[in-house]
MOPAC internal coordinates of N, CA, C and O (Angstrom, degrees):
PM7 1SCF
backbone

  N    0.0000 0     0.00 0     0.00 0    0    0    0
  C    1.4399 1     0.00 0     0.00 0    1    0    0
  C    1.5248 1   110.78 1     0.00 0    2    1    0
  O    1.2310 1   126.07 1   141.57 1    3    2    1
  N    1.6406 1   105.93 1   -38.43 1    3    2    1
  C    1.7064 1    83.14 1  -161.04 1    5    3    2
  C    1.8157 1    85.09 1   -82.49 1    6    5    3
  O    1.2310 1   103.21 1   144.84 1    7    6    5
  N    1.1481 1   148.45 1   -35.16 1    7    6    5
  C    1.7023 1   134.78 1   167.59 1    9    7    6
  C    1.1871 1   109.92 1   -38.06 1   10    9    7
  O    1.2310 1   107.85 1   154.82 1   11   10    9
  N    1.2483 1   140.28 1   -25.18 1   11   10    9
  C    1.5412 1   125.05 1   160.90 1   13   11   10
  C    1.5491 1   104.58 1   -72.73 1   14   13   11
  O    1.2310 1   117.38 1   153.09 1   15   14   13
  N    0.8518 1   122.60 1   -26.91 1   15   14   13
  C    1.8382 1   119.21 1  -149.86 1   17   15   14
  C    1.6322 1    82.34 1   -86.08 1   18   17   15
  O    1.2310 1   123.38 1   123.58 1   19   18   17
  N    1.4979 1   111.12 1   -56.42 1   19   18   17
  C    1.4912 1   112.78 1  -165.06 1   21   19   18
  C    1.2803 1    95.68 1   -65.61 1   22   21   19
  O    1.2310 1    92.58 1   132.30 1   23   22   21
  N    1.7307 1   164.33 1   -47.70 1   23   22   21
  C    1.1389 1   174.63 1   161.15 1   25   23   22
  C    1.7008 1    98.59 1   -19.93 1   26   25   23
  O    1.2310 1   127.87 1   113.61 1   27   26   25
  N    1.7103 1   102.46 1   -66.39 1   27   26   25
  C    2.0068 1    93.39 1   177.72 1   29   27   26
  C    1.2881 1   105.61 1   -85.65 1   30   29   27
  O    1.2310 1   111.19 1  -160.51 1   31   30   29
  N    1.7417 1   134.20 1    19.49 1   31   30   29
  C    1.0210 1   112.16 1   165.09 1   33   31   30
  C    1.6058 1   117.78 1   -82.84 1   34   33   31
  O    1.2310 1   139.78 1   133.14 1   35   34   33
  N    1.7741 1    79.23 1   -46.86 1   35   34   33
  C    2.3661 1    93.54 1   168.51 1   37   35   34
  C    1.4081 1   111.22 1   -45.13 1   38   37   35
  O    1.2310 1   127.59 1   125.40 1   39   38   37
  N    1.5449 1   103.00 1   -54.60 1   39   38   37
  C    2.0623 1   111.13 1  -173.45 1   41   39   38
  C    1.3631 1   113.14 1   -48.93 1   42   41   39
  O    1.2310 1   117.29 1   143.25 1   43   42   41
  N    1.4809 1   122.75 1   -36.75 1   43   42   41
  C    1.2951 1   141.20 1   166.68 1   45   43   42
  C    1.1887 1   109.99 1   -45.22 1   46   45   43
  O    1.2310 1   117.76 1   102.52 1   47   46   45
  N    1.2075 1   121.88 1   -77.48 1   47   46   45
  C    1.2759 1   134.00 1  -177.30 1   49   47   46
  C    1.3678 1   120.43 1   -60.63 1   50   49   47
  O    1.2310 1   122.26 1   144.25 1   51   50   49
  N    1.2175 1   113.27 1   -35.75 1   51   50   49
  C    1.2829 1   148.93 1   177.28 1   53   51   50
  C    1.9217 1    94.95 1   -39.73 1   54   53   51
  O    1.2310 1   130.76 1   114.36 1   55   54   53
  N    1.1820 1    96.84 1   -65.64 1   55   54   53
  C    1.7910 1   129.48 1  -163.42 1   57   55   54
  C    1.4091 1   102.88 1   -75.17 1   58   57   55
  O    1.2310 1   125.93 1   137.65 1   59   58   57
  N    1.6133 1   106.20 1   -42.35 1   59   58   57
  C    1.8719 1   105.22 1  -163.41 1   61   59   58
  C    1.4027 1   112.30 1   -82.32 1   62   61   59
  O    1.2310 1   119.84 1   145.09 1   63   62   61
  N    1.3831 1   117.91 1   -34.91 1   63   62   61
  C    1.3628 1   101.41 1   169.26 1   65   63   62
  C    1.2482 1   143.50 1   -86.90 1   66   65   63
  O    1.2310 1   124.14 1  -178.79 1   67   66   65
  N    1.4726 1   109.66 1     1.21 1   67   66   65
  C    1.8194 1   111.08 1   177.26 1   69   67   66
  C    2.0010 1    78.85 1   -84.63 1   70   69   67
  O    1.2310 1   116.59 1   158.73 1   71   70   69
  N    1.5171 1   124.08 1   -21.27 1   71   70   69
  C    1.4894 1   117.62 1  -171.90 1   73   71   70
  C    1.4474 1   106.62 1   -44.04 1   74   73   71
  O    1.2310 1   122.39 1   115.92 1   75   74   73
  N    1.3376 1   113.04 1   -64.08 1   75   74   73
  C    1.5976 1   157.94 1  -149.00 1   77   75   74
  C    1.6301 1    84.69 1   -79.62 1   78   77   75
  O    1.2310 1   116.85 1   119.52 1   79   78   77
  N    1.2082 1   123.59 1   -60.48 1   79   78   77
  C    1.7702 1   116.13 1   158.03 1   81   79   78
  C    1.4448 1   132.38 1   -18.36 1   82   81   79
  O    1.2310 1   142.39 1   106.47 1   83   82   81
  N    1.3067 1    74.12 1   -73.53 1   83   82   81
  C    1.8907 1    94.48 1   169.28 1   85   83   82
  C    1.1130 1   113.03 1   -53.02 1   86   85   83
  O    1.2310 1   123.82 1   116.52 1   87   86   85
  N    1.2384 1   110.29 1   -63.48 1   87   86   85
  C    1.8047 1   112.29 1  -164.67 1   89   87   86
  C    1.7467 1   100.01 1   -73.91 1   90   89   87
  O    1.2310 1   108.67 1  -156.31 1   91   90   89
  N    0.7730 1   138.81 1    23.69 1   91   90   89
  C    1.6340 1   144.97 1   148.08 1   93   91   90
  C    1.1087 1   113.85 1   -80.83 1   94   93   91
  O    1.2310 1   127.35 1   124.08 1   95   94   93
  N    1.6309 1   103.47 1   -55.92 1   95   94   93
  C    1.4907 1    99.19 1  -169.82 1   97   95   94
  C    1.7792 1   118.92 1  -114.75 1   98   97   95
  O    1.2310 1   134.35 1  -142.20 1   99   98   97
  N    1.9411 1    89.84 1    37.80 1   99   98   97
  C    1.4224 1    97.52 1   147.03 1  101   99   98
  C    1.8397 1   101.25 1  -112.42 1  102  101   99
  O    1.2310 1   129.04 1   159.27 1  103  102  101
  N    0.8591 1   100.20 1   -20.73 1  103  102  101
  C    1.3327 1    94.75 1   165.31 1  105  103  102
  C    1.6102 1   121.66 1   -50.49 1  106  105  103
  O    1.2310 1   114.87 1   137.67 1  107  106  105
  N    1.0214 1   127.32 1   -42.33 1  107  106  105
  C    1.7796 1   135.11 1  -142.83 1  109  107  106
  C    1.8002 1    67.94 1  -117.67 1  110  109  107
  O    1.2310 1   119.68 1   134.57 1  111  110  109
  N    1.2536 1   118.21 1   -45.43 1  111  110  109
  C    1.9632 1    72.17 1  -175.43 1  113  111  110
  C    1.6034 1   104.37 1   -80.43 1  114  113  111
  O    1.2310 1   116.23 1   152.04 1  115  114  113
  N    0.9938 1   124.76 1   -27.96 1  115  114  113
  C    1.2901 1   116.99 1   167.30 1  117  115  114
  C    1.9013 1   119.57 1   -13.01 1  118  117  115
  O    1.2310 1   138.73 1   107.27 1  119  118  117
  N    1.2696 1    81.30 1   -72.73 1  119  118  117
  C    1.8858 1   117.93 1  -169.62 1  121  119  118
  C    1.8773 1    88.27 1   -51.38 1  122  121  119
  O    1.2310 1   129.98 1   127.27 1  123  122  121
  N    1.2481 1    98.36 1   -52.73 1  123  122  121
  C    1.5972 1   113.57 1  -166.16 1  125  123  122
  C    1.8243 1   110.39 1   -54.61 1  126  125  123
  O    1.2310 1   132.11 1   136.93 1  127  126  125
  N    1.3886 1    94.21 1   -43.07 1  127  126  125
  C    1.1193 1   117.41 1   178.82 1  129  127  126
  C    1.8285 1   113.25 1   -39.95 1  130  129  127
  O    1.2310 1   135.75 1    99.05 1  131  130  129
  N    1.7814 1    87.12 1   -80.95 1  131  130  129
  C    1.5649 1   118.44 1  -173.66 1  133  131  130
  C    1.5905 1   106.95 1   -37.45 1  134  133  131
  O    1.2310 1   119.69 1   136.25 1  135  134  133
  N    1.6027 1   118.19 1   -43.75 1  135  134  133
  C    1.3313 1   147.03 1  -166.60 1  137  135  134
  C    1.2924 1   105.65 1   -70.59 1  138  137  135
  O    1.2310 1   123.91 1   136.86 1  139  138  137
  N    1.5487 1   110.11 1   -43.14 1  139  138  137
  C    1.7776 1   103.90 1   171.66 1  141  139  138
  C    1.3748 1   130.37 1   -76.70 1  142  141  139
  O    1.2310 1   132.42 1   152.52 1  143  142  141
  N    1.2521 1    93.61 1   -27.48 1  143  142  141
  C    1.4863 1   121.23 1   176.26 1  145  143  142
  C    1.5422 1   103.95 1   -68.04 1  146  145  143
  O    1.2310 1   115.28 1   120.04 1  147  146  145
  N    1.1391 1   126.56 1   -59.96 1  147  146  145
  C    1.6615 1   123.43 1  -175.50 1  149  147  146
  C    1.4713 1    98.46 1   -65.45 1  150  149  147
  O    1.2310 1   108.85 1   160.83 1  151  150  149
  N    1.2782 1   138.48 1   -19.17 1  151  150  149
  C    1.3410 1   141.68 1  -152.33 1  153  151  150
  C    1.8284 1    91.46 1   -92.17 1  154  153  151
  O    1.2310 1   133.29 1   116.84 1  155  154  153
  N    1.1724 1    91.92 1   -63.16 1  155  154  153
  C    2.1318 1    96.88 1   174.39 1  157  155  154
  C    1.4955 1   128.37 1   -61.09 1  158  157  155
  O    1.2310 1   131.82 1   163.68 1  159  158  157
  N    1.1008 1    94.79 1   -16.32 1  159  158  157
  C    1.3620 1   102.00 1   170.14 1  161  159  158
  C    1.5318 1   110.63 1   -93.86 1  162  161  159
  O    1.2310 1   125.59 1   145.15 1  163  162  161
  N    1.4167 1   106.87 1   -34.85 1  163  162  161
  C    2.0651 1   104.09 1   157.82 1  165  163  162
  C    1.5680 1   108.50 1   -56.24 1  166  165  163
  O    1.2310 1   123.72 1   129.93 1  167  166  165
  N    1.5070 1   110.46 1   -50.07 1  167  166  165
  C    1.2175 1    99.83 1  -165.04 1  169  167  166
  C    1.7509 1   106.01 1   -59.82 1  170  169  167
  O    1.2310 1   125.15 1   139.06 1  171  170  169
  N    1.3608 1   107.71 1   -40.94 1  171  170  169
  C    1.7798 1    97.75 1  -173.24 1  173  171  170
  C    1.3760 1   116.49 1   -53.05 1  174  173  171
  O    1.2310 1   128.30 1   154.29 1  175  174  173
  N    1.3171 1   101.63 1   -25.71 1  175  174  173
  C    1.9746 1    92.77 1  -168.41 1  177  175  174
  C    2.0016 1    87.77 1  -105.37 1  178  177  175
  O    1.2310 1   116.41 1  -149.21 1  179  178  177
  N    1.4048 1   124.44 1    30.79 1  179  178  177
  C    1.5263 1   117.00 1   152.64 1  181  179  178
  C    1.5905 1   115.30 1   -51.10 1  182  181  179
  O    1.2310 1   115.26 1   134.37 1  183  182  181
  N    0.8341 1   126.60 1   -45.63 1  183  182  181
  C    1.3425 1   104.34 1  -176.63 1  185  183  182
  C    1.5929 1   126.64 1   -73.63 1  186  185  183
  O    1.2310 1   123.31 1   155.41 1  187  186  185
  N    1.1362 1   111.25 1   -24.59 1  187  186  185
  C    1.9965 1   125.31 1   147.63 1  189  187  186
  C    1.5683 1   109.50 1   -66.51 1  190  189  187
  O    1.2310 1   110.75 1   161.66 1  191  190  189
  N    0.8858 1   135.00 1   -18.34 1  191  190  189
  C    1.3613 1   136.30 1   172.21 1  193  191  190
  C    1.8476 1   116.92 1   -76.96 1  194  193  191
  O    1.2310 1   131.75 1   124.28 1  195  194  193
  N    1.4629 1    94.93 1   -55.72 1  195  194  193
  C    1.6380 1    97.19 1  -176.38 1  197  195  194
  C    1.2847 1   115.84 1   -48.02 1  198  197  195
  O    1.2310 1   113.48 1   136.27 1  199  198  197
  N    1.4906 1   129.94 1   -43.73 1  199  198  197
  C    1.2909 1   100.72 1   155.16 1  201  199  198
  C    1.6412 1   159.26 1   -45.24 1  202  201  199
  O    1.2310 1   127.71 1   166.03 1  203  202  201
  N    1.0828 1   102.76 1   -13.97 1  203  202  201
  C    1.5002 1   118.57 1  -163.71 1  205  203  202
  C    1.7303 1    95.35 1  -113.55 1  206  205  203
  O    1.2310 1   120.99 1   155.44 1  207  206  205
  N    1.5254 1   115.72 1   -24.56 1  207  206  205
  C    1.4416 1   125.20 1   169.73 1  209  207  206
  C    1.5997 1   109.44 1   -75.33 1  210  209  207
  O    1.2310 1   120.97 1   159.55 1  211  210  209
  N    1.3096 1   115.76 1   -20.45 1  211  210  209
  C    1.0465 1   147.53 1  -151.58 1  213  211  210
  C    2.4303 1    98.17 1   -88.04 1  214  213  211
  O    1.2310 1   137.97 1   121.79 1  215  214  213
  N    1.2226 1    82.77 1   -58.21 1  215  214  213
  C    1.7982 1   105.81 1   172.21 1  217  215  214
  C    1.0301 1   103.25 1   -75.68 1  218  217  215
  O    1.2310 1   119.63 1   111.77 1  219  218  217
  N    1.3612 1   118.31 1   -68.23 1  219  218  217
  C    2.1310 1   102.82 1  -178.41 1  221  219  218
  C    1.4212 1   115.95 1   -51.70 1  222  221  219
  O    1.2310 1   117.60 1   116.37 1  223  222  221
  N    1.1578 1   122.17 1   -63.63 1  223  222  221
  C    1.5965 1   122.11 1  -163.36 1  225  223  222
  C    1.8114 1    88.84 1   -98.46 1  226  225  223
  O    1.2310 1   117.53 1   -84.21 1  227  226  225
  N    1.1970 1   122.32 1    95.79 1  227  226  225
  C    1.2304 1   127.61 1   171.81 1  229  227  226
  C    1.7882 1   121.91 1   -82.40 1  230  229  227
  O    1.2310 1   129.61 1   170.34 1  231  230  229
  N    1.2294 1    99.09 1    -9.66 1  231  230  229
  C    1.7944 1   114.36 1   173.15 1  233  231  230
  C    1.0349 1    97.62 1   -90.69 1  234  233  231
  O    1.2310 1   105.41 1   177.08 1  235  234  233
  N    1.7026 1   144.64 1    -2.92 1  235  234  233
  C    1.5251 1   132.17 1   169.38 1  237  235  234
  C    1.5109 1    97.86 1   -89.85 1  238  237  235
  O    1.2310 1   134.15 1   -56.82 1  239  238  237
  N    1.7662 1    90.24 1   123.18 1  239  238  237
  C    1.6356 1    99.49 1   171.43 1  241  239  238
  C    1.7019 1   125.64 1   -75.81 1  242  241  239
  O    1.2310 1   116.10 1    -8.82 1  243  242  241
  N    1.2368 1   125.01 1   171.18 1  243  242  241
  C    1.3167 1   112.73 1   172.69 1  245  243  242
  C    1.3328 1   112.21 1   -45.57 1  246  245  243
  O    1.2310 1   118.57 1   112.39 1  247  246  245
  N    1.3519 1   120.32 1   -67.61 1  247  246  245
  C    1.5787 1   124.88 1   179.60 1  249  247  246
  C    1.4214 1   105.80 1   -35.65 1  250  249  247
  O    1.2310 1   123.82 1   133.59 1  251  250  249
  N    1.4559 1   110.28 1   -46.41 1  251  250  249
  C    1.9122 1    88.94 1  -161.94 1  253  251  250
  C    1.7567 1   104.81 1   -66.90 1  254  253  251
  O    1.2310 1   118.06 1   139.35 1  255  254  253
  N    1.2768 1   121.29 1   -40.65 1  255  254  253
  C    1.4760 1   133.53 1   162.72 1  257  255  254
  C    1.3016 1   106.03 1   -26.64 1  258  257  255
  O    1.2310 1   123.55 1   114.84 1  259  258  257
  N    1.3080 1   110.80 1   -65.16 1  259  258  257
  C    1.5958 1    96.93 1   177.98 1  261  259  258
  C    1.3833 1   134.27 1   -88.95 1  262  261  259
  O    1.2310 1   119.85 1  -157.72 1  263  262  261
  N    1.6462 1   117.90 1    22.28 1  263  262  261
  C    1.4583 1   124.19 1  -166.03 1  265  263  262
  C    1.5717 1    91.32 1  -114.81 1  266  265  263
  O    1.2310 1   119.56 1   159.73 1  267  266  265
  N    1.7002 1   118.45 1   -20.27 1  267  266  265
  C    1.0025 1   134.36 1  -161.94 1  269  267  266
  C    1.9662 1    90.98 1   -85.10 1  270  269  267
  O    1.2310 1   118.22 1   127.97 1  271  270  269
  N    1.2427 1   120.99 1   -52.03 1  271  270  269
  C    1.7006 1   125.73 1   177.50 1  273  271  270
  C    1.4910 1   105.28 1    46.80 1  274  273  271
  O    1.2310 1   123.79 1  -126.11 1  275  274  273
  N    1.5212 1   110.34 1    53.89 1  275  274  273
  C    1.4889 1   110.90 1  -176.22 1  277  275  274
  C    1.4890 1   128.80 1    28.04 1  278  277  275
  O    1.2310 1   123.78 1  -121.02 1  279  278  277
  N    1.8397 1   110.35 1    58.98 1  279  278  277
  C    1.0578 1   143.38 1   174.38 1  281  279  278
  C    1.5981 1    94.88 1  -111.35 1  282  281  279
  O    1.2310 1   121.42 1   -57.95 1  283  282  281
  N    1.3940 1   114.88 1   122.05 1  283  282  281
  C    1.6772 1   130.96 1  -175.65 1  285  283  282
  C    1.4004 1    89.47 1   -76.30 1  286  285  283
  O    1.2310 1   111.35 1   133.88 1  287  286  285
  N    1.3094 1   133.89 1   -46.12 1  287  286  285
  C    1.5811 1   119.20 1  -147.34 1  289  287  286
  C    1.4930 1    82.07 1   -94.48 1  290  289  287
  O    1.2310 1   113.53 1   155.24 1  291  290  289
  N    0.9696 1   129.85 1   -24.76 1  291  290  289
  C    1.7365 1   111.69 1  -165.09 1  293  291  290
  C    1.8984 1   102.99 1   -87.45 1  294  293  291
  O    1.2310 1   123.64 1   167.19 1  295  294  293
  N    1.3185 1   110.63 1   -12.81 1  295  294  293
  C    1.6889 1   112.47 1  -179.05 1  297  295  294
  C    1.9453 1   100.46 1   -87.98 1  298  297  295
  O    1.2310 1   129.30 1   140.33 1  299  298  297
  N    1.3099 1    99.68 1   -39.67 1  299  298  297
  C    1.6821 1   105.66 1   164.97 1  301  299  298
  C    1.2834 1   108.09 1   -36.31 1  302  301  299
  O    1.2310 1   128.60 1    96.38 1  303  302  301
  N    1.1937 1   101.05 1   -83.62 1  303  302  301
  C    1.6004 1   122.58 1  -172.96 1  305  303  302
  C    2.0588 1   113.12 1   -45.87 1  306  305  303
  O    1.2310 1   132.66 1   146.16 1  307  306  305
  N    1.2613 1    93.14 1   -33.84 1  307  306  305
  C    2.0350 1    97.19 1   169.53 1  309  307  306
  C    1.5725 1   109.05 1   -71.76 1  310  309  307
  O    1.2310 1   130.75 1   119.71 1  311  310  309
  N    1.5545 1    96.86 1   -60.29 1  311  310  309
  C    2.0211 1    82.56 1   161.19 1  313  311  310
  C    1.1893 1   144.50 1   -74.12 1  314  313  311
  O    1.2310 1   124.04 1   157.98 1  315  314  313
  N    1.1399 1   109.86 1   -22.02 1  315  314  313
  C    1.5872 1   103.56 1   141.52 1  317  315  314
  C    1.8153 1   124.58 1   -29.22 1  318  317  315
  O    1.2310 1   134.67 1   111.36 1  319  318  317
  N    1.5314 1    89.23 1   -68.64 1  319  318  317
  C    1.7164 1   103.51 1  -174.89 1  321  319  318
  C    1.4392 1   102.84 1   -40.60 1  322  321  319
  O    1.2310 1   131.24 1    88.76 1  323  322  321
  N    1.2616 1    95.91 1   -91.24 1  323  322  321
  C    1.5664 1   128.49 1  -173.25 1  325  323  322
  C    1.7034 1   111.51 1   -30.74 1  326  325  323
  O    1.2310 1   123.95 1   128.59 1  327  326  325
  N    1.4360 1   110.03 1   -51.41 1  327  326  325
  C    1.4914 1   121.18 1   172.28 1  329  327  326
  C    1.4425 1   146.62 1   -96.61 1  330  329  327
  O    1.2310 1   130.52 1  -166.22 1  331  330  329
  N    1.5467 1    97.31 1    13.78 1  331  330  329
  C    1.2652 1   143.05 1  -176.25 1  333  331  330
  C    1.7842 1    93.59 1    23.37 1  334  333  331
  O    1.2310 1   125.97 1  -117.92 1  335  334  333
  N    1.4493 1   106.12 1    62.08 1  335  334  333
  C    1.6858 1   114.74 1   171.25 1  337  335  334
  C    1.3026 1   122.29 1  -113.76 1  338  337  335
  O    1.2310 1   102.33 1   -28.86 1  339  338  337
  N    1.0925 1   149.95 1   151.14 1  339  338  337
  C    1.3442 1   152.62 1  -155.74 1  341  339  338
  C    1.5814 1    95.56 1   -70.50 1  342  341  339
  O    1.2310 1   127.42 1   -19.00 1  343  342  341
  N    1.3705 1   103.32 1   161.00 1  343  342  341
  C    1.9758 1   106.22 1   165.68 1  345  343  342
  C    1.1353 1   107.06 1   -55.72 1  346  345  343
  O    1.2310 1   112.82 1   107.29 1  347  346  345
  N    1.7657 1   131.17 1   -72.71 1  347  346  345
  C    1.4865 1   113.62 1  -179.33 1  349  347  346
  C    1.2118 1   131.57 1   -65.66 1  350  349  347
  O    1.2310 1   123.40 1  -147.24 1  351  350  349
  N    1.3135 1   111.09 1    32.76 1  351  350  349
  C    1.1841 1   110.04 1   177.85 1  353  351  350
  C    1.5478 1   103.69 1  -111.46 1  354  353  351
  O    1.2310 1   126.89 1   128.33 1  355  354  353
  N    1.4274 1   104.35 1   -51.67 1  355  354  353
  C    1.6622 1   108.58 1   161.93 1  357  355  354
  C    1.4023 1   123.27 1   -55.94 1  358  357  355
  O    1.2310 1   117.93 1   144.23 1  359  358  357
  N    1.3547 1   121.55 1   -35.77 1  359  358  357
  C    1.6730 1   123.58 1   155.37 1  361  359  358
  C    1.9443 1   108.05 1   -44.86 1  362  361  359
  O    1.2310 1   134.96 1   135.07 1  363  362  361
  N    0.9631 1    88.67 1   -44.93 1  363  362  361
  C    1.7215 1   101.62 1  -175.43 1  365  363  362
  C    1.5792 1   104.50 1   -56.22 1  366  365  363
  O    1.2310 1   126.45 1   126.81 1  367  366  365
  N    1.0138 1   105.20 1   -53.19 1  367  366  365
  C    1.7146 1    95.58 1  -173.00 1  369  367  366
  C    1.4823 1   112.97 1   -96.98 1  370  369  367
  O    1.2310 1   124.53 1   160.34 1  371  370  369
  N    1.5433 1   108.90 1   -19.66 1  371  370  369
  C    1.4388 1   101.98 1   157.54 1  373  371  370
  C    1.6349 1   126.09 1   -48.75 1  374  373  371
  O    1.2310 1   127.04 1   137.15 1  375  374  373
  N    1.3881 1   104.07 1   -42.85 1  375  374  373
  C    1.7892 1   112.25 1   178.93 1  377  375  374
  C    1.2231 1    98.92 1   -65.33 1  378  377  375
  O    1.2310 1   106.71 1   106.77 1  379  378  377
  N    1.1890 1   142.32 1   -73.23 1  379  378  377
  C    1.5515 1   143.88 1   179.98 1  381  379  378
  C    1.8376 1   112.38 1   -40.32 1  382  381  379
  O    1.2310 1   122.43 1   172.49 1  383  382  381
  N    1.1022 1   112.95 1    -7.51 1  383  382  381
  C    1.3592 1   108.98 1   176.79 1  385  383  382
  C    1.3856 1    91.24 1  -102.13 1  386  385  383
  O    1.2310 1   120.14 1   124.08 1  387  386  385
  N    1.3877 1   117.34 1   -55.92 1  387  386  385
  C    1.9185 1   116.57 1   175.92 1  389  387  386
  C    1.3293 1   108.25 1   -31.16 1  390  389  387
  O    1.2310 1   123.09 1   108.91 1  391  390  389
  N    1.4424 1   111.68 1   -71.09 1  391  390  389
  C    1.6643 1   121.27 1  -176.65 1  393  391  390
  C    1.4743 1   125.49 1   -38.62 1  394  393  391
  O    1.2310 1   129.63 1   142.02 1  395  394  393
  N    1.6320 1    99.04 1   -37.98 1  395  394  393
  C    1.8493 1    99.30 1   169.03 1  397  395  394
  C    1.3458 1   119.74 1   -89.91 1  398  397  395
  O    1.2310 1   120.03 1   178.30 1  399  398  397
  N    1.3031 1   117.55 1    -1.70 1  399  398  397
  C    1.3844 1   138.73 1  -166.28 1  401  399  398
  C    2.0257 1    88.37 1   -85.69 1  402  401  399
  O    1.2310 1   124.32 1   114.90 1  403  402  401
  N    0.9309 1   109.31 1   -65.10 1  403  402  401
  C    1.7456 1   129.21 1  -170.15 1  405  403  402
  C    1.7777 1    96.56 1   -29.75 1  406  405  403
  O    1.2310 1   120.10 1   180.00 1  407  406  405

């Protein structure tokens, strides 16, 4: 008896943690998900945006505005350049432009 008990205790365990695996990393695409999704829908209304991207980051030239084509990593990467600021830092004010954007 107790070799069965200990048997669905392993199978249990056995089962729950690749479970508990999974369900993490439906979680994180989840998150990943939501994030691309709010991101494409910034990108569609980019061309109503560049203006107002246009007033905050005033060292982004026309060209970089449009090389950028409401691509997040490629507007990162211009403030970076232009503002000689760390990546999370340009992530940083990228979200705060998203957030008033919403």
């Amino acid at each position: 008896m107790r070799r069965i008990a200990s048997c669905i205790v392993m199978t249990a365990f056995g089962i729950a943690a690749p479970l508990a695996v999974i369900h993490a990393q439906s979680a994180a695409a989840t998150v990943q998900n939501e994030a691309e999704t709010a991101w494409a829908k910034f990108k569609g209304a980019w061309t109503q945006s560049k203006g107002e991207a246009k007033v905050q980051w005033g060292k982004l030239t026309d060209n970089d505005l449009e090389e950028v084509d409401g691509r997040r990593e490629v507007l990162i990467g211009k403030l970076q350049t232009r503002y000689a600021i760390s990546h999370e830092e340009a992530e940083r004010q990228v979200g705060v432009f998203e957030s008033r954007r919403r």
